[in-house]
N, CA, C and O atoms as CSV, one atom per row, in Angstrom:
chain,resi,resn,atom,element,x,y,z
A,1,UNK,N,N,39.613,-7.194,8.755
A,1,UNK,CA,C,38.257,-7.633,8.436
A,1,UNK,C,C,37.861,-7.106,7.050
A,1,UNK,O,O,38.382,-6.053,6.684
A,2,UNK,N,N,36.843,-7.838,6.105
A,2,UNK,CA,C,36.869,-7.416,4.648
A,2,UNK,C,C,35.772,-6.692,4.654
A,2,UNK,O,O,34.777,-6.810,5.370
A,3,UNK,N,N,36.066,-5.736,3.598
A,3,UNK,CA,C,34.698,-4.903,3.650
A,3,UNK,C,C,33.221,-5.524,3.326
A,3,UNK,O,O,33.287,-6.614,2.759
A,4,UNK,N,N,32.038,-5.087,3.553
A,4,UNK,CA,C,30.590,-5.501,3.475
A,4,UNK,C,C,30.791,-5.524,1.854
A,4,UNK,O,O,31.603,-4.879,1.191
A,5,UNK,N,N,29.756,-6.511,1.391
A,5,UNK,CA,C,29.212,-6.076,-0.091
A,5,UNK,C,C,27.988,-5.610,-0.110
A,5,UNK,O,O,27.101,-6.150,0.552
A,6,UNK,N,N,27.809,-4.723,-0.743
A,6,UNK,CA,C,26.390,-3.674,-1.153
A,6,UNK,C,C,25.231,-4.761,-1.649
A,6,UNK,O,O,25.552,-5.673,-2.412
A,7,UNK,N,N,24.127,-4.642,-1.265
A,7,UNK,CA,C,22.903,-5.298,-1.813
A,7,UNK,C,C,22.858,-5.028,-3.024
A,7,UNK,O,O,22.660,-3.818,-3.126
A,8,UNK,N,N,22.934,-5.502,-3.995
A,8,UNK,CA,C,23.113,-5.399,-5.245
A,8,UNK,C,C,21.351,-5.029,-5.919
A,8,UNK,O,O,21.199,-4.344,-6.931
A,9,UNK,N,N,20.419,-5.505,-5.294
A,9,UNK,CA,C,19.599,-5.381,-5.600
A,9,UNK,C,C,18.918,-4.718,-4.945
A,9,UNK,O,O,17.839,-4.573,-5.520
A,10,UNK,N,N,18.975,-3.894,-3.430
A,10,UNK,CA,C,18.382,-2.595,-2.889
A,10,UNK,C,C,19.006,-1.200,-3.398
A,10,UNK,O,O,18.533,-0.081,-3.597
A,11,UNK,N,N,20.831,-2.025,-3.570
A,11,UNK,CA,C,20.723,-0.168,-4.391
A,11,UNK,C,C,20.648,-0.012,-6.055
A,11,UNK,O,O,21.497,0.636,-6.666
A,12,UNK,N,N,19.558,-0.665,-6.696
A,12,UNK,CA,C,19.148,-1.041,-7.541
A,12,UNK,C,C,17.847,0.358,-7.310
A,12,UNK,O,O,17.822,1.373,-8.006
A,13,UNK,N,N,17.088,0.114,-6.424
A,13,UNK,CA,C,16.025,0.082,-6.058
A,13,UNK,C,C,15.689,1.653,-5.490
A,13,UNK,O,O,14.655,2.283,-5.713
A,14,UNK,N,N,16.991,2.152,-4.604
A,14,UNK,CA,C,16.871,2.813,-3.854
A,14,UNK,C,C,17.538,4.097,-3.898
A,14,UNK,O,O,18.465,4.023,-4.704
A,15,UNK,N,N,17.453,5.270,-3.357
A,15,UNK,CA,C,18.589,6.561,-3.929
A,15,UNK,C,C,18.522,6.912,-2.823
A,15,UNK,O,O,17.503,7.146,-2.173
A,16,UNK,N,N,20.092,7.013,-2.363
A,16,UNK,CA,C,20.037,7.992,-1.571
A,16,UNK,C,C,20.077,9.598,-1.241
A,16,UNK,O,O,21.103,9.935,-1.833
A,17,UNK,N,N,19.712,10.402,-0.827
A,17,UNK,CA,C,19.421,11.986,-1.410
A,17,UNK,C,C,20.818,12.592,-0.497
A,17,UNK,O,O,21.493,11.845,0.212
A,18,UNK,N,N,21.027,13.686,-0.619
A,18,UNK,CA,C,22.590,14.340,0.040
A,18,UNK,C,C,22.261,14.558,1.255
A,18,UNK,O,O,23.156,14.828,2.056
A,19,UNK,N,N,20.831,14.489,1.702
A,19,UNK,CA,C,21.035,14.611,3.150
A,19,UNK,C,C,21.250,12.900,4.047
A,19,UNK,O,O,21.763,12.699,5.148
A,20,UNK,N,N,20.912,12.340,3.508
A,20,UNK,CA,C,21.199,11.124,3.692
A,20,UNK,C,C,20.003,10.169,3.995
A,20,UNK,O,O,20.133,9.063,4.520
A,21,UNK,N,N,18.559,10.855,3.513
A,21,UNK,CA,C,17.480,10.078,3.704
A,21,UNK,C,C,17.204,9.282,2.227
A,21,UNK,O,O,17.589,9.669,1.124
A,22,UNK,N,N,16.476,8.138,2.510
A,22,UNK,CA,C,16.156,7.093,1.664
A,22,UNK,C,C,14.824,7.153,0.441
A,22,UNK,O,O,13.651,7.262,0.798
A,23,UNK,N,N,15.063,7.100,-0.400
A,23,UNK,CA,C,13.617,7.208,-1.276
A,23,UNK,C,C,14.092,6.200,-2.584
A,23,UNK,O,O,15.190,5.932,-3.070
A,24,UNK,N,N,12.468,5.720,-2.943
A,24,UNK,CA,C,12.027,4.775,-3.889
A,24,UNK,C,C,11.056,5.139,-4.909
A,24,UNK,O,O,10.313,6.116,-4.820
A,25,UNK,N,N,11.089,4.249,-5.965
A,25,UNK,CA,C,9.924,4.480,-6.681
A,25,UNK,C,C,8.783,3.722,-6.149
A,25,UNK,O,O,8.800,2.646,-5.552
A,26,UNK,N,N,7.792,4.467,-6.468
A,26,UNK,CA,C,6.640,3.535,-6.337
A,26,UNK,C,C,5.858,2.276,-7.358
A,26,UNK,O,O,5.685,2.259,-8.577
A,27,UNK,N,N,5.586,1.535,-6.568
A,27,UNK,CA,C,4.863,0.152,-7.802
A,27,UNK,C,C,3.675,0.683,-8.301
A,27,UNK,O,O,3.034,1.648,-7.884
A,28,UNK,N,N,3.507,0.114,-9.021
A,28,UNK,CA,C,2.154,0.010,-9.871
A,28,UNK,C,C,1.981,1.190,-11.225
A,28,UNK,O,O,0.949,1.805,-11.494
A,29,UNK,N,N,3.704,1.309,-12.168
A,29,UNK,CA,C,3.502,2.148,-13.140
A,29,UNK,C,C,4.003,1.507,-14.315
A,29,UNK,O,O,4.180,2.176,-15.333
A,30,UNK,N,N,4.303,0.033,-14.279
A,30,UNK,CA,C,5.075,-0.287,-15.602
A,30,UNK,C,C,3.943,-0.892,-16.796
A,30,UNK,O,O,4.131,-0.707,-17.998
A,31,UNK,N,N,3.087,-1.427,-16.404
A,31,UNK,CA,C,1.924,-2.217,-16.916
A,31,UNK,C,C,0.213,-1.718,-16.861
A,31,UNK,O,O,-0.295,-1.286,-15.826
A,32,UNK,N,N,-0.425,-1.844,-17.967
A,32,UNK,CA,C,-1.672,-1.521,-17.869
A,32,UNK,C,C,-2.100,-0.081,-17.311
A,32,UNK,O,O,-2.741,0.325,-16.343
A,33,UNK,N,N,-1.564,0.374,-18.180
A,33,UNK,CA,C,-1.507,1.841,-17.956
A,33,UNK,C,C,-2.676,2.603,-18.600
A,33,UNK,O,O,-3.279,3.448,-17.940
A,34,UNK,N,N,-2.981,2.355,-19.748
A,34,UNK,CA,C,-4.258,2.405,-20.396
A,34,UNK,C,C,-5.413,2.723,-19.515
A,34,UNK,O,O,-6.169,3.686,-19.642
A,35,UNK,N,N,-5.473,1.422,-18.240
A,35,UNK,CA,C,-6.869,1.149,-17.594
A,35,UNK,C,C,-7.225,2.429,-16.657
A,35,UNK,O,O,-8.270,3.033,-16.415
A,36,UNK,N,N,-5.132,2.634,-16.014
A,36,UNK,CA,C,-5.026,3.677,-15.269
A,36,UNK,C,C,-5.962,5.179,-15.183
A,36,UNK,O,O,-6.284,5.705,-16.249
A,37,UNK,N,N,-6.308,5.726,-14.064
A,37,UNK,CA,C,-6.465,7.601,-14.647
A,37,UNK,C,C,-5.362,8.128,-14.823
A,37,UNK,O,O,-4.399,7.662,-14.214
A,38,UNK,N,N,-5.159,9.459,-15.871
A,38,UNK,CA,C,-3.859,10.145,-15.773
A,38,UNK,C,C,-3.608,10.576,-14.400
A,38,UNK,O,O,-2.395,10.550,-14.195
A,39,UNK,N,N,-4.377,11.026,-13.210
A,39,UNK,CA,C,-3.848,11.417,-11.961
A,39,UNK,C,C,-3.468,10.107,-11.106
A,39,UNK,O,O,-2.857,10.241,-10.046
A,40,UNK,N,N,-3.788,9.018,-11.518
A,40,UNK,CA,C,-3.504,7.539,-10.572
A,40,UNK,C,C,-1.650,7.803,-11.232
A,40,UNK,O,O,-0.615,8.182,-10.684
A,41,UNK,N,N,-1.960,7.418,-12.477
A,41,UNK,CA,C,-0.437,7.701,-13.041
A,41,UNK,C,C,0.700,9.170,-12.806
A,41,UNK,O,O,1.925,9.125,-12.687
A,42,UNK,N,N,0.076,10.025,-12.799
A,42,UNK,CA,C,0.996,11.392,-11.872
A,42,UNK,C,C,1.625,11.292,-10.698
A,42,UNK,O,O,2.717,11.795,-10.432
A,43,UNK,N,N,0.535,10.248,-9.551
A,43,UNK,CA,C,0.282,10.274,-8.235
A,43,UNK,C,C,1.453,9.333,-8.149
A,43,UNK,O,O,2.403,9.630,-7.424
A,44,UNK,N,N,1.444,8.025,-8.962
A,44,UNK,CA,C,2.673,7.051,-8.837
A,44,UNK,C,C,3.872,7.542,-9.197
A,44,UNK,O,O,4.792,7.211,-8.449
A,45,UNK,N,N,4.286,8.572,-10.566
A,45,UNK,CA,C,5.246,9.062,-10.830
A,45,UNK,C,C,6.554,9.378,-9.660
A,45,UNK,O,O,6.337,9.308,-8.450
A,46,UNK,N,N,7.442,9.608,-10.033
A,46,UNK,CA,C,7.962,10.341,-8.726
A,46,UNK,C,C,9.020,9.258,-7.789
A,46,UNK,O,O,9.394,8.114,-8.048
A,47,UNK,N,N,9.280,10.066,-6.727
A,47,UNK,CA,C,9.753,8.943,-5.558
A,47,UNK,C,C,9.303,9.629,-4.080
A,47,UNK,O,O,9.183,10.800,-3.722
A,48,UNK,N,N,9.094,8.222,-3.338
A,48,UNK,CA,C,8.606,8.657,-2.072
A,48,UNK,C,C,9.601,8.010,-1.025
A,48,UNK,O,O,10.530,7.290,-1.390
A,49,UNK,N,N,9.338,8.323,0.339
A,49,UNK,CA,C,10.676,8.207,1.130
A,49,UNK,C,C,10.094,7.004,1.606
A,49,UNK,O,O,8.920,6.656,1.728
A,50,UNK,N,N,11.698,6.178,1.965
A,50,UNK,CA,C,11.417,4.705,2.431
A,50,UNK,C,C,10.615,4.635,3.679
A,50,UNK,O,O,11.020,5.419,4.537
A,51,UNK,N,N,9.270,3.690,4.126
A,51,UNK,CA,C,8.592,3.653,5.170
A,51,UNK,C,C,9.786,3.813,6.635
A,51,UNK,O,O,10.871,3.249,6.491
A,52,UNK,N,N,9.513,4.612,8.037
A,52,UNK,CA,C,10.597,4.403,8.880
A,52,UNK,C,C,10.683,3.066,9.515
A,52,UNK,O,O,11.649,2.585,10.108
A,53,UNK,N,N,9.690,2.621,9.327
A,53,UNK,CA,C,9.882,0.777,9.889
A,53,UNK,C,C,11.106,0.024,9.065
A,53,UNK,O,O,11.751,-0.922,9.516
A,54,UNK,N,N,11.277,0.574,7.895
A,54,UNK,CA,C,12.137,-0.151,6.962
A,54,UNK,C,C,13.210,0.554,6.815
A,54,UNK,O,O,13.993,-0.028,6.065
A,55,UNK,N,N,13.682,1.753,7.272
A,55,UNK,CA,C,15.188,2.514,7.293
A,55,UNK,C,C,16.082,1.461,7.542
A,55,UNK,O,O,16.912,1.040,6.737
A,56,UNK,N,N,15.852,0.971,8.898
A,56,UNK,CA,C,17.306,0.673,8.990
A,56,UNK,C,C,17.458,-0.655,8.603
A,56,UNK,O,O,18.560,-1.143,8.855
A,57,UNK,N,N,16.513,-1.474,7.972
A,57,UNK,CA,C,17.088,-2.579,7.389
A,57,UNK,C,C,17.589,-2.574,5.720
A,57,UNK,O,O,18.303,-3.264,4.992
A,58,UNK,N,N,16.673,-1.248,5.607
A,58,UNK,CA,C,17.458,-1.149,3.990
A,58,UNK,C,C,18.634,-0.273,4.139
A,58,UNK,O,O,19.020,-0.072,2.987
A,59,UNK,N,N,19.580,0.496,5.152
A,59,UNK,CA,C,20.708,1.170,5.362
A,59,UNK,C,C,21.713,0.309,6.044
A,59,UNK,O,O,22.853,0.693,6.308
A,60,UNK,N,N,21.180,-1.025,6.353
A,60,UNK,CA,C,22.000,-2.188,6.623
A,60,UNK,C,C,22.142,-2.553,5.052
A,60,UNK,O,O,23.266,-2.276,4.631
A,61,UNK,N,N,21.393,-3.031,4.220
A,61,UNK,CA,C,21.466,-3.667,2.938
A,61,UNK,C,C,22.973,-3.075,2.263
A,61,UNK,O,O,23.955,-3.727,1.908
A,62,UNK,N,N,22.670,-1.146,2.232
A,62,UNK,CA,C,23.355,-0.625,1.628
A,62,UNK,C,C,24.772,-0.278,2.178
A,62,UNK,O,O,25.704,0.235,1.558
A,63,UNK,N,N,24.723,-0.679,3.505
A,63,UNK,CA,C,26.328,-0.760,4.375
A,63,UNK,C,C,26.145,0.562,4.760
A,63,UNK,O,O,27.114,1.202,4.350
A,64,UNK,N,N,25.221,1.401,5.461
A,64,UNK,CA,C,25.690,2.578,5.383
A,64,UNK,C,C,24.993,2.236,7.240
A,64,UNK,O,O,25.064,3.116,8.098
């Protein structure tokens, strides 16, 4: 049987950390940043862990 191919565009998206949990960036930092507060923009910075409703369809994406 041939191996899975990787979502090309979730692990784009997505990192996985060494313990093996899921995290993303958050939306709303590429544009109109100006209008932003500097703490709206701090608060988005960063990465936060994938919602658990959505684990296992994005650890299907990534074949894992």
């Amino acid at each position: 049987m041939p191996k899975n191919k990787t979502h090309s565009g979730i692990s784009k998206r997505v990192k996985v950390t060494g313990s093996g949990k899921l995290r993303r960036q958050q939306a709303g930092l590429r544009h109109r940043l100006e209008v932003k507060s500097s703490k709206e923009t701090r608060d988005l910075s960063g990465t936060v862990p994938i919602a658990k409703a959505d684990v296992k369809r994005v650890k299907k994406l990534l074949g894992r």
